[in-house]
N, C-alpha and C positions, 0 to 999 in steps of 0.2 A: 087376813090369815094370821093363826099366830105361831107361834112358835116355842115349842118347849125346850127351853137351855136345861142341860146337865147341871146338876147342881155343885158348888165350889168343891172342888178337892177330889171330883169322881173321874177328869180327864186329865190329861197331860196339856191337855189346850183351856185346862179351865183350872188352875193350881190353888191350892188356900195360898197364899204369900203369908208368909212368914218374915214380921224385921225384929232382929234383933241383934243384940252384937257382940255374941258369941255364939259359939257352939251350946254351951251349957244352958242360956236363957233360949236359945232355940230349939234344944230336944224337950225344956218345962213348957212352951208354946205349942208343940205341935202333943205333947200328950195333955195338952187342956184342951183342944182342939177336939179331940178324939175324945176324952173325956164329955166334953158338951154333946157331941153326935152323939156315942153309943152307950152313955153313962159307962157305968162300973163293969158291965156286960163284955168286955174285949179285952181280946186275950194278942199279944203281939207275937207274929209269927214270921217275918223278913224285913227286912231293907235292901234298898237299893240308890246307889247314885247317879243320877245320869246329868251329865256337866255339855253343855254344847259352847258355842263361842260367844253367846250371851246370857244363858241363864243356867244358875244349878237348881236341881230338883231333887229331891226325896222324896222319896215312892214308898211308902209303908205299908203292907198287908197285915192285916189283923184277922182275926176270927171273932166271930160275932152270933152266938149261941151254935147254930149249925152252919152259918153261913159266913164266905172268907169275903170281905171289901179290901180293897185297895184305892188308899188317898194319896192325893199326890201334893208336893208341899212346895213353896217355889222357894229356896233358904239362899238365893243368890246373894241377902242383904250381911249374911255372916259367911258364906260358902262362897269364891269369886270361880267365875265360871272358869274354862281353859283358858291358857293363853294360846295365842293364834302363833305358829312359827312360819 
């Protein structure tokens, strides 16, 4: 049997990872990222942060001629997740 995985950056359980080591070389990675997906074609439309006790993610929705995708980015390598109290 096989099995069709989601492809990188489409779930929260499947993230593009993103390393870098800052914020500024990590928002030029993830618009190369998107750049390579949807060429010149996308138009940025939210963000979102969602930090747990091990990982942070950036969730970005674009538009994409008629249609809205949402990538999901794992930027835990320059974002450090919560700390636990």
């Amino acid at each position: 049997m096989k099995v069709k995985l989601s492809p990188p950056g489409s779930t929260y359980d499947r993230p593009i990872v993103v390393v870098a080591s800052g914020s500024a070389e990590g928002i030029q990675t993830e618009n190369a990222h998107l750049n390579r997906m949807f060429g010149n074609r996308w138009r940025f439309l939210r963000q979102l942060l969602l930090r747990d006790a091990v990982r942070s993610y950036d969730v970005i929705v674009v538009q994409v001629g008629r249609r809205t995708e949402t990538i999901y980015f794992d930027i835990t390598s320059f974002m450090p997740p919560k700390e636990r109290r």
